[in-house]
FIZA-581383 format. One record per residue (C-alpha): residue number from 1; residue in one letter; x, y, z. Coordinates in steps of 0.001 Angstrom, whole numbers. Example, Ala and Ser with C-alpha at 12.3 -4.5 7.8 and 13.67 -1.06 7.14 Angstrom:
# residues 2
 seq type      c1      c2      c3
   1    A   12300   -4500    7800
   2    S   13670   -1060    7140
//
This chain:
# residues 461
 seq type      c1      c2      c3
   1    X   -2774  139417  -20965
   2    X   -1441  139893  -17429
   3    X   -1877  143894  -18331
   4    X   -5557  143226  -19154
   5    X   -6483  141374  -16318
   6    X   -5057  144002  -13881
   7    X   -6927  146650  -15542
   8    X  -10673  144597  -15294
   9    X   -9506  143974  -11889
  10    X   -9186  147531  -11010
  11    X  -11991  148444  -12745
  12    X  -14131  146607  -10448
  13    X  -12796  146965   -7731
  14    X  -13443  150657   -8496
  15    X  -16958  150246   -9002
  16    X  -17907  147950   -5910
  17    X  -15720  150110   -3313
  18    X  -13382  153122   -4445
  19    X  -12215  154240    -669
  20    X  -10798  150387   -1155
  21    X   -9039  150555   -4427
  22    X   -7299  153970   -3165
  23    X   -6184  152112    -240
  24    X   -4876  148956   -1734
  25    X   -2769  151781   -4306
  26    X   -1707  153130   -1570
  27    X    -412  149562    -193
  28    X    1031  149271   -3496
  29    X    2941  152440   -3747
  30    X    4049  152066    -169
  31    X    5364  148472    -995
  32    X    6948  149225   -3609
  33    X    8819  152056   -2250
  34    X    9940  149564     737
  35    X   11041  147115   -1844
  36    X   12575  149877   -3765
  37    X   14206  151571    -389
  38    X   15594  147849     339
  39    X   17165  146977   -2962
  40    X   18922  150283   -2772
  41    X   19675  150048    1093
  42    X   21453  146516     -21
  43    X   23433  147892   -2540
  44    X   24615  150838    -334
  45    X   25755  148001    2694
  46    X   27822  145880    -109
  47    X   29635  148545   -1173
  48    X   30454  149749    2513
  49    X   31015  146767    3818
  50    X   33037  144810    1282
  51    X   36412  147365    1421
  52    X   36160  146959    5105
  53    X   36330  142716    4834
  54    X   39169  143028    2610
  55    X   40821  145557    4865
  56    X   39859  142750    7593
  57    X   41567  140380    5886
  58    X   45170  141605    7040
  59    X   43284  141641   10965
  60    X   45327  141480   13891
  61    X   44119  137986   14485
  62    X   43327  134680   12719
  63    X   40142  134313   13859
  64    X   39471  138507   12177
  65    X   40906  137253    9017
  66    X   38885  133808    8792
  67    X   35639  136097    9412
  68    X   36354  138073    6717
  69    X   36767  135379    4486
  70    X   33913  134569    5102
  71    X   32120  137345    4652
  72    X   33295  137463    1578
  73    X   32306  134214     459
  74    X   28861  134571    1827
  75    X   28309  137917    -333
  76    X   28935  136051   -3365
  77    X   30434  137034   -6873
  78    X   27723  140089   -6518
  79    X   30615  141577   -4613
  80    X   33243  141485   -6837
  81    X   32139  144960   -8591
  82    X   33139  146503   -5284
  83    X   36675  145013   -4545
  84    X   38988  148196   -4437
  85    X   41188  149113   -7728
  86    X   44140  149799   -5320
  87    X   45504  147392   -3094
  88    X   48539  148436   -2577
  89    X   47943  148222    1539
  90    X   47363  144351    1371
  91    X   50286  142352    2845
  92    X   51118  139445     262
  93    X   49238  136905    2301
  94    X   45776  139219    2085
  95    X   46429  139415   -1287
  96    X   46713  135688   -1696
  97    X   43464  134629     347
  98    X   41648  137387   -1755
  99    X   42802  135608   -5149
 100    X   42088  132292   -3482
 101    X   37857  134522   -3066
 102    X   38306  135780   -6551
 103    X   38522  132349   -7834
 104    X   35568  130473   -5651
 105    X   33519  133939   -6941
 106    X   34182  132892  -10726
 107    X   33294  128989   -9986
 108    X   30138  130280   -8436
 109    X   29219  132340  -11137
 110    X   29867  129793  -13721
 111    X   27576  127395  -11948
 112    X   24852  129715  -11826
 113    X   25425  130576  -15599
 114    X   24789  126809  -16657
 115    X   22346  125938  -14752
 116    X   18970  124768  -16711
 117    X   16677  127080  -17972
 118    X   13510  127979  -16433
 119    X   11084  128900  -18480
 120    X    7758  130826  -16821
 121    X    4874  131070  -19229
 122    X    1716  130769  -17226
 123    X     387  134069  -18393
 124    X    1232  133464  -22044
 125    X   -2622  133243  -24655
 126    X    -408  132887  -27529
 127    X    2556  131824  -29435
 128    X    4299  135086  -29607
 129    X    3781  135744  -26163
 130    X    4846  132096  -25338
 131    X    7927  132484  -27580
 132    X    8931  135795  -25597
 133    X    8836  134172  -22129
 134    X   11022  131606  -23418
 135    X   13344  134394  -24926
 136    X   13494  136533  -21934
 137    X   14478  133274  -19411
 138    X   16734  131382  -22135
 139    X   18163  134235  -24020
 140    X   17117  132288  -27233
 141    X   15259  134119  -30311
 142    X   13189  132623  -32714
 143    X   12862  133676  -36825
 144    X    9627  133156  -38055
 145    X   10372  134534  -41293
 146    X   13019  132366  -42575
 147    X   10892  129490  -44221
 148    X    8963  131794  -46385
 149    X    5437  130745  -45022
 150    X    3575  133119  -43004
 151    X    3604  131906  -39274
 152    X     653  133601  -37136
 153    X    2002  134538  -33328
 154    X   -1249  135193  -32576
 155    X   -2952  131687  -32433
 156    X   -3717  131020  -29235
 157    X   -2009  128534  -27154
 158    X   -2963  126392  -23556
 159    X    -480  127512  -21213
 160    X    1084  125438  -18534
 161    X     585  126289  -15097
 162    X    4318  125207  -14250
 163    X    7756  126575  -14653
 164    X    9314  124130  -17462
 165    X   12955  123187  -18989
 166    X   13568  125206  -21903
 167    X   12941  121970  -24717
 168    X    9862  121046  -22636
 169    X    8554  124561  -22776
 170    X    9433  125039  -26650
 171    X    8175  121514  -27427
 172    X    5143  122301  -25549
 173    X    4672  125290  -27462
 174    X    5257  123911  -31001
 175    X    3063  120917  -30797
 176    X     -50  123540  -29860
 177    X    1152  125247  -32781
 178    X    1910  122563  -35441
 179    X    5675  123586  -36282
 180    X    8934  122254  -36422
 181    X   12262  123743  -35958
 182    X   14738  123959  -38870
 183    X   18288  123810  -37029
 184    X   19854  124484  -40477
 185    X   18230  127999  -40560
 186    X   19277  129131  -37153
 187    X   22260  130136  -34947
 188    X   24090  129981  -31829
 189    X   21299  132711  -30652
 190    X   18269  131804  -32812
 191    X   15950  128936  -33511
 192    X   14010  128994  -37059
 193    X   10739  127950  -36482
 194    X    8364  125912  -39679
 195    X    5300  124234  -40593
 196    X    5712  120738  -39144
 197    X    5114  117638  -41783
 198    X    2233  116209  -41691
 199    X    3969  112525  -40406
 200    X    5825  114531  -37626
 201    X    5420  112707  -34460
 202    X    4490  114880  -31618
 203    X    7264  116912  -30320
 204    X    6937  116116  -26723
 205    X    6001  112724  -26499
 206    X    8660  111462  -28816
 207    X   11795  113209  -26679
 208    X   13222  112840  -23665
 209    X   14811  115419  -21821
 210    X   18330  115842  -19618
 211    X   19622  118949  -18585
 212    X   19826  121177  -21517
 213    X   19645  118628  -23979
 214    X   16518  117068  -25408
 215    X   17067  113455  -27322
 216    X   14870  111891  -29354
 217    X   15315  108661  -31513
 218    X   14925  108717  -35224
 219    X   15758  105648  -36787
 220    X   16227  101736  -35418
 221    X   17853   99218  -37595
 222    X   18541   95371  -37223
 223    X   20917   93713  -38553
 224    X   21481   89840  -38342
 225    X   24118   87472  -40041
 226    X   23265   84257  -40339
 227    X   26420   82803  -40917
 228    X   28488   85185  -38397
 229    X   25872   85759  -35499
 230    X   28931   87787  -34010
 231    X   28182   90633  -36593
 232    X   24190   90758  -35843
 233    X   23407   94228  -33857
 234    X   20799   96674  -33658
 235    X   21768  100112  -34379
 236    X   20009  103159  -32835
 237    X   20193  106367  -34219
 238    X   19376  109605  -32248
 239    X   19309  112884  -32604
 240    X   20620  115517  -29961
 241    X   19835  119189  -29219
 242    X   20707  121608  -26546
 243    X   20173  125187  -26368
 244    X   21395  126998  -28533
 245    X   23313  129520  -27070
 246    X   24771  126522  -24543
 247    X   26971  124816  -27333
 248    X   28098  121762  -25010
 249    X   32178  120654  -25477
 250    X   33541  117452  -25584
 251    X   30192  116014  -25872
 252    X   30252  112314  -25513
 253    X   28068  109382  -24038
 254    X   30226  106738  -21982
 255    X   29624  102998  -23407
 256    X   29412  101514  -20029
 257    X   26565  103893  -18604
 258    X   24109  102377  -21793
 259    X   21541   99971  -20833
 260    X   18226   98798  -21563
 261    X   15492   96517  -21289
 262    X   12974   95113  -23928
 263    X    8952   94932  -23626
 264    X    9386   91246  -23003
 265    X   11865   91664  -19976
 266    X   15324   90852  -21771
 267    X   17949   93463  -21236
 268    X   19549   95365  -23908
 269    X   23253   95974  -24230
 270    X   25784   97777  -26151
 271    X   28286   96493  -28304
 272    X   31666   96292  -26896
 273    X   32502   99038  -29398
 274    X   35312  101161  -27109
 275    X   35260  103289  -24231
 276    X   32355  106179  -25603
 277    X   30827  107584  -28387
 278    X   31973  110970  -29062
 279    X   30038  113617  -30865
 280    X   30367  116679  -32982
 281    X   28800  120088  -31923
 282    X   28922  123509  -33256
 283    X   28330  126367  -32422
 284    X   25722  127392  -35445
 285    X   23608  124466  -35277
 286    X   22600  123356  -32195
 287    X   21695  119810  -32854
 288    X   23654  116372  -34139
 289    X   23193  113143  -34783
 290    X   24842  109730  -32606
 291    X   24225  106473  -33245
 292    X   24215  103539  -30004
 293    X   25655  100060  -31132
 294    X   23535   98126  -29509
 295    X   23075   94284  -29085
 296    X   20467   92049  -31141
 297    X   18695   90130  -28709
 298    X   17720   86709  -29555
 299    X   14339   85567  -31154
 300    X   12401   82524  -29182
 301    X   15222   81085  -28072
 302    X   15283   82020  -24597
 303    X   13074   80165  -22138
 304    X   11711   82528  -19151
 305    X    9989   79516  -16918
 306    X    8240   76056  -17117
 307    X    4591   75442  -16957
 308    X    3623   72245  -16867
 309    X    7044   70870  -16788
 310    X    7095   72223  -20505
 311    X    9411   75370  -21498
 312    X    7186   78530  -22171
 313    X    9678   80160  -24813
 314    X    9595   84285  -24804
 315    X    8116   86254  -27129
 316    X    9255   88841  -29597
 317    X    9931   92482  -28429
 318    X    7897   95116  -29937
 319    X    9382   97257  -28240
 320    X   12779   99056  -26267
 321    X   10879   99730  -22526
 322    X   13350  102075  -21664
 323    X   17158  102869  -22427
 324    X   19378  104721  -20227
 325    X   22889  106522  -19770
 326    X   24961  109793  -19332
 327    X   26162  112527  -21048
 328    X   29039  114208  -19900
 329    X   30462  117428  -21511
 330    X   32418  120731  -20468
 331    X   29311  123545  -20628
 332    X   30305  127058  -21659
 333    X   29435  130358  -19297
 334    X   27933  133588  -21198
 335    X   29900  134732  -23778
 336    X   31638  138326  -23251
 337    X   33172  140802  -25389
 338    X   36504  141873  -24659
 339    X   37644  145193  -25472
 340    X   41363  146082  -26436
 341    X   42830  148992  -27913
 342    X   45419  148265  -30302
 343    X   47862  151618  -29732
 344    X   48406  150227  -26088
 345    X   51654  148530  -25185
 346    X   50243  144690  -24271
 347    X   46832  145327  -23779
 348    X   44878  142794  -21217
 349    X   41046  142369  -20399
 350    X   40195  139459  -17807
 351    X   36369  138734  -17459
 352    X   35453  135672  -15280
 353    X   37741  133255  -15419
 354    X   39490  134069  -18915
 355    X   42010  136638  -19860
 356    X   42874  138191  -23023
 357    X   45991  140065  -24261
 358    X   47603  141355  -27158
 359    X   51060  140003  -27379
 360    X   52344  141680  -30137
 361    X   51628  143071  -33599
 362    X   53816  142391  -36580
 363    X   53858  143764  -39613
 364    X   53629  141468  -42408
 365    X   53241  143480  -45497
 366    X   50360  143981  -46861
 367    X   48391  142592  -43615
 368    X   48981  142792  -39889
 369    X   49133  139963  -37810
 370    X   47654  140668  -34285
 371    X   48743  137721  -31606
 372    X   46063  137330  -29214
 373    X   47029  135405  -25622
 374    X   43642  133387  -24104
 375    X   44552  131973  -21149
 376    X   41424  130167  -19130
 377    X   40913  129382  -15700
 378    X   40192  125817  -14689
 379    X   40413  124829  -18111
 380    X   40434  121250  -17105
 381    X   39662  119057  -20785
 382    X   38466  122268  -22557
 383    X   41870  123463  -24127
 384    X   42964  119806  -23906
 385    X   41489  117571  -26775
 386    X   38512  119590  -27129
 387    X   39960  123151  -27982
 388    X   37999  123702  -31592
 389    X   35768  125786  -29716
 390    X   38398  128375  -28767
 391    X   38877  128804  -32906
 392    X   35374  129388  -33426
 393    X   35629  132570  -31230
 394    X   34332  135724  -32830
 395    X   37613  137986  -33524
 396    X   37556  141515  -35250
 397    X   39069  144576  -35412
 398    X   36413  147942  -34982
 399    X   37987  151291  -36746
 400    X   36994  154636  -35001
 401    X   34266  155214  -37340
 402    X   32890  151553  -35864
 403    X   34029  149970  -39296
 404    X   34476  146412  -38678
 405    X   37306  144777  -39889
 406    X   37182  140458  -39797
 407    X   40217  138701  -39758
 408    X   41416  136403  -42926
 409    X   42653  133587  -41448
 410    X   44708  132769  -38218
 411    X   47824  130570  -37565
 412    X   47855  128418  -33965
 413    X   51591  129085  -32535
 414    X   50930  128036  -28873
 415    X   49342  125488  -27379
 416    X   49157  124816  -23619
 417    X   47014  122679  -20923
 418    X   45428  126552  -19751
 419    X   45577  128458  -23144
 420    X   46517  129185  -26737
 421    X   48216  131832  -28721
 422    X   46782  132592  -32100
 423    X   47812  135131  -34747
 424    X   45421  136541  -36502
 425    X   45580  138495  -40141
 426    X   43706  142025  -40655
 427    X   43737  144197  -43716
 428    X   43704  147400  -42337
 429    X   45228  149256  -45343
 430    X   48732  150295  -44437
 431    X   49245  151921  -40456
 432    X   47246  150751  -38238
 433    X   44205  153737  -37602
 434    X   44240  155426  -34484
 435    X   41873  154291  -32153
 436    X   41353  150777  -33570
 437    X   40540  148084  -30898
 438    X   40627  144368  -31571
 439    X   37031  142893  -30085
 440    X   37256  139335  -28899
 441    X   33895  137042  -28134
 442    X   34050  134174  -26480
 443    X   32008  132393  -23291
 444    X   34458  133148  -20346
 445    X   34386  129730  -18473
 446    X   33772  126179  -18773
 447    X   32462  123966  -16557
 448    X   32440  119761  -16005
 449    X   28478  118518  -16617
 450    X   27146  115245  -16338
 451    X   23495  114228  -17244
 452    X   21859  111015  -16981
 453    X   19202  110593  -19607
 454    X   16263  108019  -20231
 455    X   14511  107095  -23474
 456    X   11157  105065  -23160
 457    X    8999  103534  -25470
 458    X   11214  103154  -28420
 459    X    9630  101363  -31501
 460    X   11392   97714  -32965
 461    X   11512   97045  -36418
//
């Protein structure tokens, strides 16, 4: 659309005053050989410039080395590509405040990685187009193919005029277009897209949305015992999405963060039902299920005033006015593909802040077992109680004619707070071919989140 609207644009512009619309191309040309002249004229400076800070950084004086520093810092993890191969030069404590860079360039790169999508669509007429904006800022496909009815990407859609979340834009989207998404059908890349029921509540204003989560609440049930009022509760069950290709770990919601309030002013609380609700993620379906405990509040038994000097009991709630808390988690960085060649002597690949080597090879008749080393980089909880993630890694072996090989299994024989070892078996028919490299995918960094959420307008039974 934005293609078409250039081209009526120059059109007329061409008929009212062609001396003008040469001039403005020639504007156009010349700016965007000065943005063109910049960009490279940038790229030219950091590669100059960044061997001389680290040279800097063994400077006569403190205040040299400092500077450098931070220069260094400032440039950002966009520098990295031009720190030199050889360092040999570097006194030990260079070398040591350039690790101490290295790392604060891999924590800023991480943050940058999980931060929330932005999704752009303003120029978007229909749902393909609106699906491919999404795509290009989240890095999120969608299958329109998989439910066996014919979906039409070319019924138009209203656009919003604002950069949105990535659930808000793909809500926004699939209530214009009456679908649904089938998280069964998709992947840790891909969303499958369907017909929506015909009951199906609208997308958008049935969610709320933290971060790069979207929660929604699917089912509330009461329960009251009239002989042990200590059992009675009110169960809330939710369901819980994030994008796709940002599988959260650890995922949990702490107890103490939950609270509430009813349409008639009483608050709502949770059970005293331990610390936090954990919940289960994986990486091929990017949505699960939690349930909050909650209390059952009382029914016309609590008086809220006096009017004339009689007690004015409250009424029923209809409703939950709003419900609150957090959602912490450890948020993975882009996934990489580490390449290593399994003919070298202890191969090793490091890409952000994880590094992978080949420890050894053993031979164990018919198969091979290839030990793979993962150590990670402020791991923190991620390799602690929360390591099934690690396991789920993509591992296979690529022959020289770009065969691929998957492993048949894999045996855990280290464990430690900043990484695992993990053997893992290949058929690869005798010697190992020449040329073979073991391919390892896996997001290269983790990184502590915490989201506060808020639900309104939930229906009582």
């Amino acid at each position: 659309m934005a293609a078409r609207t250039a081209a009526f644009g120059f059109g007329l512009l061409l008929f009212t005053s062609s001396t003008a619309s040469l001039r403005g191309d020639d504007r156009d040309a010349r700016a965007a050989k000065t943005d063109s002249s910049a960009a490279a004229t940038e790229e030219i400076v950091l590669g100059r410039d960044v061997p001389v800070w680290i040279a800097e950084l063994d400077g006569p004086t403190a205040q040299t080395r400092r500077e450098a520093e931070q220069k260094l810092l400032a440039a950002g993890p966009e520098a990295a590509e031009y720190v030199p191969v050889i360092l040999d030069s570097l006194s030990l404590d260079a070398r040591e405040r350039l690790q101490r860079i290295e790392a604060q360039w891999r924590q800023m790169k991480t943050r940058v990685e999980i931060e929330t999508t932005t999704v752009r669509m303003a120029e978007a007429q229909s749902l393909g187009e609106a699906l491919e904006a999404i795509s290009l800022a989240s890095g999120v496909e969608f299958d329109l193919a998989s439910s066996g009815v014919p979906i039409d990407a070319t019924q138009p859609i209203h656009p919003p005029a604002a950069p949105m979340g990535f659930w808000q834009a793909v809500d926004l989207v699939l209530d214009q277009t009456n679908l649904d998404i089938n998280f069964y059908a998709g992947d840790r890349e891909r969303l499958a897209l369907v017909p929506r029921a015909e009951e199906r509540m609208s997308r958008v204003d049935s969610a709320a949305y933290a971060g790069i989560y979207r929660i929604e609440p699917t089912m509330v049930t009461a329960r009251r015992v009239l002989g042990a009022p200590s059992q009675n509760g009110l169960n809330l069950t939710m369901s819980i999405s994030w994008q796709p290709n940002r599988t959260p770990i650890g995922l949990s919601i702490p107890i103490s963060e939950v609270t509430g309030k009813l349409d008639n002013g009483v608050d709502l609380k949770p059970q005293t039902s331990g610390e936090r609700i954990d919940i289960a993620t994986s990486g091929e379906i990017a949505e699960s299920q939690f349930y909050l405990p909650m209390r059952l509040p009382a029914r016309r038994i609590d008086f809220d005033g006096k009017e004339n000097d009689k007690a004015v009991p409250r009424g029923d709630a209809s409703e939950i006015k709003n419900l609150s808390g957090k959602i912490t988690a450890l948020l993975p960085g882009n996934r990489r593909q580490f390449t290593l060649m399994l003919d070298e002597v202890t191969p090793s690949q490091t890409q952000d802040a994880m590094t992978v080597t080949i420890e050894r090879l053993r031979d164990s008749d018919p198969l091979h077992e290839i030990r793979v080393g993962v150590e990670l980089m402020f791991a923190g909880r991620s390799l602690e109680s929360h390591r099934q993630w690690i396991f789920e890694n993509d591992v296979w072996v690529r022959l020289a004619d770009g065969t691929r090989k998957d492993h048949l299994g894999y045996e855990v024989y280290r464990q430690t707070k900043t990484g695992v070892g993990i053997g893992y078996l290949f058929d690869l028919g005798g010697e190992i071919p020449a040329d073979a490299e073991l391919i390892y995918e896996s997001p290269t960094s983790v990184r502590r989140n915490e989201v506060p959420f808020l639900v309104n307008g939930i229906p009582l039974p």
